[in-house]
C-alpha positions in Angstrom: 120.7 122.2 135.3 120.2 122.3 131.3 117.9 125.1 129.7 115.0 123.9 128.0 116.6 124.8 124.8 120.5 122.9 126.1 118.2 120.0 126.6 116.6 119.5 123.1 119.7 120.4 121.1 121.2 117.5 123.0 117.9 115.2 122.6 118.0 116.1 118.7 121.6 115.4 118.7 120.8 111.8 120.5 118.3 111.0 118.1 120.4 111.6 114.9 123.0 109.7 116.5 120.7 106.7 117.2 119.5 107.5 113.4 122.8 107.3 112.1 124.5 104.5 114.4 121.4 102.4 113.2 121.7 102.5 110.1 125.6 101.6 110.1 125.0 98.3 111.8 122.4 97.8 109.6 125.2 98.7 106.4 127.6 96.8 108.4 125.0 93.6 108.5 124.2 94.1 104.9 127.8 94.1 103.7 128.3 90.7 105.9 125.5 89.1 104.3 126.3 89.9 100.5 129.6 88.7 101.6 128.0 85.3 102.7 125.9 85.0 99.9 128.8 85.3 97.6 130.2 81.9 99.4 127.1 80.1 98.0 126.6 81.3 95.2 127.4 79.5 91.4 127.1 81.8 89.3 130.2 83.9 88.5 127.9 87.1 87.3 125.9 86.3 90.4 129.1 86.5 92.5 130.6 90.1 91.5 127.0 91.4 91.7 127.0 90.1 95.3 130.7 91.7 95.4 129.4 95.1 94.2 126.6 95.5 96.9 129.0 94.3 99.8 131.9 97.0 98.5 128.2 99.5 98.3 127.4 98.5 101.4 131.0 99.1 102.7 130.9 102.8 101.4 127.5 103.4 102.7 129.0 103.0 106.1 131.9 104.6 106.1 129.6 107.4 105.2 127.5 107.2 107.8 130.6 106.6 109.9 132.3 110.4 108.7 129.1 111.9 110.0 129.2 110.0 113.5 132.7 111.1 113.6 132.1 114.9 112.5 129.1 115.0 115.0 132.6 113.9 118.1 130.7 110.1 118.4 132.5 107.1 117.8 130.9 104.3 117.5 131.8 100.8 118.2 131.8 97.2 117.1 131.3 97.0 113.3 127.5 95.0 113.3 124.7 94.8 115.7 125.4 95.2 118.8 124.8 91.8 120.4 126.4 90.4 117.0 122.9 89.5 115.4 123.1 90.2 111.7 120.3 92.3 110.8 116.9 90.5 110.2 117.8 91.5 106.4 120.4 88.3 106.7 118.3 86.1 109.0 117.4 84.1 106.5 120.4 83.3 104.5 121.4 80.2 106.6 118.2 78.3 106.0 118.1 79.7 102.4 121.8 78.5 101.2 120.6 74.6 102.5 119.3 75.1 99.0 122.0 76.0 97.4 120.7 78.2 94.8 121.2 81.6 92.9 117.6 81.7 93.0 116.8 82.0 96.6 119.9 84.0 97.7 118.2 86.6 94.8 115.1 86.2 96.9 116.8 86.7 99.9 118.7 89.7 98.8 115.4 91.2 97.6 113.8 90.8 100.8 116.5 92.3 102.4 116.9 94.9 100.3 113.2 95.9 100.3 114.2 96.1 104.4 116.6 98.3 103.9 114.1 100.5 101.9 111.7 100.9 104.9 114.6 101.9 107.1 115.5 104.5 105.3 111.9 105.5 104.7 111.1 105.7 108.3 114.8 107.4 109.1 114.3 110.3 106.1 110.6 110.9 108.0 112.4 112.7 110.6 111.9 116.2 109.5 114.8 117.7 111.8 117.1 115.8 109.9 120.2 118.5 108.7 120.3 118.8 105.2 123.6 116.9 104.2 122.7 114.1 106.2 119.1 114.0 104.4 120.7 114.2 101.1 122.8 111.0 102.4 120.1 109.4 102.8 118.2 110.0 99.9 121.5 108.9 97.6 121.7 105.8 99.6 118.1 104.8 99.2 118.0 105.9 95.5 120.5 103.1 95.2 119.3 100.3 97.2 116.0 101.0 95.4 118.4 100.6 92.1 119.8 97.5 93.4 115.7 96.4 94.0 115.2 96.5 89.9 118.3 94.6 89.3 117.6 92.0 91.9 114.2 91.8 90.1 116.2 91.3 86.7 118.2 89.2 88.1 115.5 87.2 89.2 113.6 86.7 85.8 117.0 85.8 83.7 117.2 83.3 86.6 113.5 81.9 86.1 
């Protein structure tokens, strides 16, 4: 029988597995949609935009991937579990019938703004160790970067 105190180490550690395992499908999902996106896209400026936040997207999770493995979990398939992409991506399909660098921007801004609450309601966990936090933090200071260029994007578009 676990002591009380055996028993929430391991329910802390369980939760900042599920933390981190969530937010790497979620990486994993982003990368696969910029990655789509990139397909439709005309623009060529447009296009290595898209490639930088897929390759971004592709670091954040091998980051949180390091941690997973540092923390002895290893986690599986590389996207959601059941192979949904993300509801960050779920519009893409019926967005590229347009065919425009236009609405992949919105898309991508919607998305993005997703990604923003996720790590918003992940960095409320106040048990969160302090190198993980900071991980975090750097990732959301960059999707929130990503935000205002989408935004930019978006205007020299209009």
């Amino acid at each position: 029988m676990k002591t009380t105190r055996e028993a929430a180490r391991e329910a802390s550690h369980n939760d900042l597995v599920h933390n981190l395992t969530d937010l790497l499908e979620k990486n994993y999902d982003a990368e696969k949609g910029y990655k789509k996106a990139i397909e439709h896209s005309n623009n060529p400026h447009l296009k290595q935009f898209l490639k930088d936040q897929a390759v971004q997207r592709n670091h954040f999770a091998t980051e949180l991937d390091k941690q997973l493995h540092l923390l002895n979990e290893h986690p599986g398939e590389k996207g959601s579990a059941m192979g949904a992409m993300h509801r960050f991506w779920m519009n893409f399909k019926t967005t590229f019938t347009k065919n425009d660098d236009e609405a992949i921007l919105e898309e991508c801004l919607r998305g993005e703004k997703a990604s923003l609450k996720e790590y918003d309601a992940k960095l409320k966990n106040k048990f969160l160790p302090t190198e993980i936090s900071e991980m975090f933090k750097g990732h959301r200071s960059r999707i929130s970067q990503t935000v205002d260029t989408i935004r930019l994007l978006e205007d020299l578009e209009a």
